[in-house]
C-alpha positions, 0 to 999 in steps of 0.5 A: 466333917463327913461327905454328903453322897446323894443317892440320886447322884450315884444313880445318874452316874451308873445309868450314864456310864450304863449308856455309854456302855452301850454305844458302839465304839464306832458310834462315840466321838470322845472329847478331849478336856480342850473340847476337840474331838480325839483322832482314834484309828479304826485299828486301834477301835477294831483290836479293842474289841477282843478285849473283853472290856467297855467303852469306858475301859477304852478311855480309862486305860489308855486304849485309845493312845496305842 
């Protein structure tokens, strides 16, 4: 059996991440999978703007936990 992809669904995907790409670092509170707010120091936001990556990179690769 094939998976059924809606367009419309990528779509809102992209332009989801596009905004929260957009966001200053420093203006996103990230929640947690319990829904409580993850504790990050400003060293560890102010470093990661030299690494040329996005806001969501901050999470997928574990910035945050440095």
């Amino acid at each position: 059996m094939k998976t059924k992809v809606n367009l419309q669904e990528i779509d809102d995907i992209i332009k989801r991440k596009d905004k929260i790409n957009k966001l200053d670092l420093n203006d996103i509170e990230f929640i947690d999978y319990n829904g409580k707010i993850i504790n990050i120091s400003q060293k560890i936001k102010d470093d990661f703007k030299f690494t040329g990556l996005n806001n969501i990179d901050f999470i997928t690769s574990n910035y945050y936990k440095i």
